[in-house]
N, C-alpha and C positions, 0 to 999 in steps of 0.2 A: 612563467617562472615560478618555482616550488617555495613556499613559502617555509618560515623555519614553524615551531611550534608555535612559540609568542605572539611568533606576526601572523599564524593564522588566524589565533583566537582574537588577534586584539583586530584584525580586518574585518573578520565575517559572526563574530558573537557579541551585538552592541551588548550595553549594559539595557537590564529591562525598564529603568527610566528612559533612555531614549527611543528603544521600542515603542514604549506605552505614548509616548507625546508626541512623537512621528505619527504614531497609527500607522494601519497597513494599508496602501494605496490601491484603490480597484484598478480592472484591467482592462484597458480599453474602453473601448464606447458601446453602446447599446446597437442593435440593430432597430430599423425602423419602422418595421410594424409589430403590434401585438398581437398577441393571439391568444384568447381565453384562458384561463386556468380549468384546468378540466378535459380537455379536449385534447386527445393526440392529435399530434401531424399527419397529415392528407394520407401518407404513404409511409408507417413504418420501416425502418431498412429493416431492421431484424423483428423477428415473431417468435416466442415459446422460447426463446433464452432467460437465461436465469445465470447468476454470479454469485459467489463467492473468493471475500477480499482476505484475505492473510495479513492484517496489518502487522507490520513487521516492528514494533512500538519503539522507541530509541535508536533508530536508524541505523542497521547493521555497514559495516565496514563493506563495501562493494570488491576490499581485494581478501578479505575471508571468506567470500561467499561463493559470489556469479564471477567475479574480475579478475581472477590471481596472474600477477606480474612476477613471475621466477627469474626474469632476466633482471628484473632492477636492483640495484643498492640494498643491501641487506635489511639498512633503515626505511626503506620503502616497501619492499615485497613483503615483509612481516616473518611469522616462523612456521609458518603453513605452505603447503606445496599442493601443487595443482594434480588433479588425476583424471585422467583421460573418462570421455561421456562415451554413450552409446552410439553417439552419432561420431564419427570421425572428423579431427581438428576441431570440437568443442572439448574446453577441459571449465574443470570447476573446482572448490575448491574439496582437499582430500576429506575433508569430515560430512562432505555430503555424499555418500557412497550408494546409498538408494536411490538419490536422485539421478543420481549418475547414468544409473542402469537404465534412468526414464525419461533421457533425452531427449525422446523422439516423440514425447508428446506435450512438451513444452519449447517455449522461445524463450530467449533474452534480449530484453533491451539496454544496450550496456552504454548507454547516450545520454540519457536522464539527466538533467536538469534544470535549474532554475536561478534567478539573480537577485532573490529576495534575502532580508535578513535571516543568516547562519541559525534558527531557532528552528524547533522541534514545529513549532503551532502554523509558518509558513508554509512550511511542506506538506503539512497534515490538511491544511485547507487547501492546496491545488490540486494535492492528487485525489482528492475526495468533490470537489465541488467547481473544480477548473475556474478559480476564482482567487483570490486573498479578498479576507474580510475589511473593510475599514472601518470607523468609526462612527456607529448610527446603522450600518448593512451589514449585516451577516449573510453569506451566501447559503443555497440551500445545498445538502445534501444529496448526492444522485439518489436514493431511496428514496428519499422527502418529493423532489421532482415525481418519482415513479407515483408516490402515496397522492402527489396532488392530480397527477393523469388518472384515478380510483384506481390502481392495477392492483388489487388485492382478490383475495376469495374470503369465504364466508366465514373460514375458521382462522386465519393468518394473515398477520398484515402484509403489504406490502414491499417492506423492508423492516431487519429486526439487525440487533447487533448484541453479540455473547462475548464474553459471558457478560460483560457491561461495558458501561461507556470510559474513555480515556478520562481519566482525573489531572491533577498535575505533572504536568511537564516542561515547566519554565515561566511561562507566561500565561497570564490570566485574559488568555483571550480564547475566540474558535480553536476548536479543533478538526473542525472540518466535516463533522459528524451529523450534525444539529439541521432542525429543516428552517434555519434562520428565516427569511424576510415571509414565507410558504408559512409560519405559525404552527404552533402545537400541534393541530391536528393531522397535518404530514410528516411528525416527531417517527423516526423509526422503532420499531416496538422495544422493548425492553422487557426479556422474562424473567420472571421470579427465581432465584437458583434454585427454589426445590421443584420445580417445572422444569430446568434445563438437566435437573439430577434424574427426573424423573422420568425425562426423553431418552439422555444415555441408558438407562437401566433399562428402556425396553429393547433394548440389543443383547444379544449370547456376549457374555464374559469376553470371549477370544476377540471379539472385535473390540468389545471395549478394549482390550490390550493392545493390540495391533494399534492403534489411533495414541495409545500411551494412556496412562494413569496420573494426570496430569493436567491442569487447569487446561492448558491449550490445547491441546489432546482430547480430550472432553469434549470440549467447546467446538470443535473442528467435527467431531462425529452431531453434537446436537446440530451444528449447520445444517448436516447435509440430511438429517431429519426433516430440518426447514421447508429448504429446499423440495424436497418428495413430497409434503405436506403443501405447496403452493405458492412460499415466500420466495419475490424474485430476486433478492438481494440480500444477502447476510456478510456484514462482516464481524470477522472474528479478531478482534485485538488480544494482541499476544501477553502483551500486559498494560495494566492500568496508568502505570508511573514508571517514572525514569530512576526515582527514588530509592532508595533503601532496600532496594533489591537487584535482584541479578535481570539486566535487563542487554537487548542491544547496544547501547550509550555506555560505550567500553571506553569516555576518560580513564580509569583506572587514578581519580583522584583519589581514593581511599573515601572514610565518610560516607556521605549518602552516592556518591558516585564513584563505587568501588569497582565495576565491573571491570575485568580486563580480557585483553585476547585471552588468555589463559582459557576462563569463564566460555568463551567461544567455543576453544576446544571441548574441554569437560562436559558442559551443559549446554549450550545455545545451539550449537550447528548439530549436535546428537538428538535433541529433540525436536526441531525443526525439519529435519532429514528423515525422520523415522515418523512425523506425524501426516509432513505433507503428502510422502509416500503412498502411506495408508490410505489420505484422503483420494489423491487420484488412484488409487488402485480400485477404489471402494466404490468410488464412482462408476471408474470403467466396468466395474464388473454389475452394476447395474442399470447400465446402461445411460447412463448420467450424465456422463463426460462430454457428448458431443452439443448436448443445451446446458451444459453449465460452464462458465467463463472461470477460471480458477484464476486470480489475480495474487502475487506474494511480493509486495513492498513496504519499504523504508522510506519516514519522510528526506529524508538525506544520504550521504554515503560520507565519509570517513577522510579525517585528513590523508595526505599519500606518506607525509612524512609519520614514524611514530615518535609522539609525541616524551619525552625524557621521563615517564613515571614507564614508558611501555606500553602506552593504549593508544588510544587514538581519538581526534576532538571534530567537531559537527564541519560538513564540509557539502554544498549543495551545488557544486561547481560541476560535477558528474556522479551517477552510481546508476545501480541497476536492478531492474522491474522485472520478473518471472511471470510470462502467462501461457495459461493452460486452458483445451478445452474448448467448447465451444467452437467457434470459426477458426480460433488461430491457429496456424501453420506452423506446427511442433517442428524440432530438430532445426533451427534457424536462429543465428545471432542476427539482431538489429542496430547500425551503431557501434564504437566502440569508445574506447578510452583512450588517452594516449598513451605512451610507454612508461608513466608515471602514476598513471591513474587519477590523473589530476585536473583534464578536461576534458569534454568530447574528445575524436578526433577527427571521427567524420557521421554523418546525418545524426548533429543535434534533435534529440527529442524534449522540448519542452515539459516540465513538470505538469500542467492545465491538458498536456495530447493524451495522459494515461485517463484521465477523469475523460474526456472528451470519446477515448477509445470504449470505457464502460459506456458510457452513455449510449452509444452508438449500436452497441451488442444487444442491451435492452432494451432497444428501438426506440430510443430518443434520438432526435436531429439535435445536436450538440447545439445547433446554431437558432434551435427554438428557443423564441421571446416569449418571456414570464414578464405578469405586471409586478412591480416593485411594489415598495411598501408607499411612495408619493408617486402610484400610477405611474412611474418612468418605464421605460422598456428596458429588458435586461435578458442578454442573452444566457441562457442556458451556461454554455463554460466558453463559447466565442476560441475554440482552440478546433483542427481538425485532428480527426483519430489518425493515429498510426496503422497506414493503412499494410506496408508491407506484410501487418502479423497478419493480417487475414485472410482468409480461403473467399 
């Protein structure tokens, strides 16, 4: 049943004093053996993969992006309309016009979810660490796992994240980034910005243009710098904060959360559209594409209903995940929503299977045990990948 605006927010966004005194409950149980820190599994699945994540930062609306519902209620479908992919019977939504043409070398997962608290910091920790943090345990980061297996080279670490780390976005907890229980020294790298200014410059103008003029655009070309340079995992956050800027997190409260569809049209889905583009075209044409995982998610997806300012409020009941690249099996929907956009409708993909699917690309066994921080066994992210995207 479709909730109105009020009863969404007041169901699924506690207040963050009850957040903070609950804490975030771990997942499951531990598997029962250990296995050294340091040591890969017996049998890697995958070998020479590499990832790049697109954090999509303030969890874009799942029916302006990947999901557009044209049949629904006016107050549900939104003011955007869907426009036919390359692939035939995929549509997406009309301000992603690039991507469109590049169907066929991307999937969507339009299944995604999870049943934790309606907050930005929940979803940022499953789809990053196939985990929720608790109290006293921070989960590691997939890069951090990579860093503590030594997968690096001599000049780059192991995993790095541009142009820097998530700041606030609601709650003063994980973000899902961090090589929590793993410590510091499996921290994913962080560059200096006149190092990440410094990478973009060494490319011709026209690319820099092509990629956009533009922090996330920048950021997106320094990746894939990374990347050819060694680093098996880079992700790029699109932005810092939910705050006082134009971000995903289209409430359209005014104040610090002023974003609205509007904002989506004019700026959000035109430079996302026109960066990622670049980014898989940039690849493919260096040959890149087929060992680099291209991942583009939001911790959430978006009420169904819009909300009475005109925006729309945090909804993790379903939305949907973009991967490129690598193993998976372009020009293929996974999953769907239902004719509301408001649950699955059919193969649920848990939020913990997208972290479980990276893992799995970067030859981690999702199901490999790390010692905890009191020697407990603790699986990896205890979720299986989503096996359909893969070749």
């Amino acid at each position: 049943m479709l909730l109105d605006e009020h009863q969404a927010r007041s169901a699924n966004e506690p207040s963050r004093r009850q957040f903070l005194k609950a804490g975030l409950a771990a997942t499951g149980s531990a598997a029962a053996m250990v296995n050294p820190l340091g040591i890969l599994p017996a049998a890697p699945i995958r070998t020479g993969m590499n990832c790049i994540i697109l954090f999509m930062v303030g969890g874009p609306s799942h029916l302006e992006t990947w999901d557009p519902k044209p049949a629904a209620p006016e107050n549900i479908r939104g003011p955007f309309r869907p426009t036919a992919t390359s692939v035939p019977g995929i549509s997406i939504c009309e301000h992603f016009p690039k991507l469109a043409q590049r169907a066929d070398r991307y999937a969507l997962v339009r299944s995604v979810y999870h049943a934790a608290p309606a907050i930005h910091e929940t979803g940022q920790q499953l789809l990053q660490t196939g985990h929720l943090s608790r109290p006293g345990l921070e989960y590691p980061n997939v890069g951090a796992v990579l860093a503590s297996l030594n997968v690096r080279t001599a000049t780059r670490p192991a995993a790095a994240v541009v142009p820097g780390p998530v700041g606030n976005t609601g709650v003063c907890v994980s973000h899902g980034q961090s090589a929590g229980f793993l410590g510091e020294s499996c921290s994913p790298g962080l560059l200096a910005p006149q190092v990440q200014c410094a990478l973009a410059h060494q490319e011709p103008g026209a690319v820099r243009e092509r990629y956009g003029k533009h922090r996330f655009g920048q950021s997106c070309l320094v990746a894939r710098k990374l990347v050819e340079a060694g680093t098996r995992l880079v992700t790029v956050n699109m932005f810092s904060t939910v705050f006082n800027e134009v971000t995903w997190d289209c409430h359209a409260d005014g104040g610090s959360l002023a974003t609205s569809l509007d904002d989506y049209r004019t700026t959000l889905c035109p430079m996302f559209d026109s960066t990622c583009s670049a980014l898989l075209d940039d690849l493919s044409d260096r040959g890149l594409l087929e060992s680099t995982l291209v991942v583009a998610m939001g911790e959430f997806g978006r009420t169904p209903i819009i909300n009475p300012r005109g925006g729309r409020d945090h909804w993790p009941h379903v939305w949907s995940v973009m991967f490129a690249g690598g193993p998976v099996k372009g020009g293929q929907v996974i999953g769907s929503s239902d004719k509301h956009g408001a649950e699955p409708r059919d193969r649920p993909v848990h939020a913990s299977q997208v972290a479980a699917t990276i893992q799995h690309v970067l030859g981690i066994d999702p199901h490999m045990v790390l010692t905890g921080p009191n020697h407990e066994p603790i699986a990896v992210a205890q979720a299986d990948p989503i096996w359909e995207l893969l070749r």
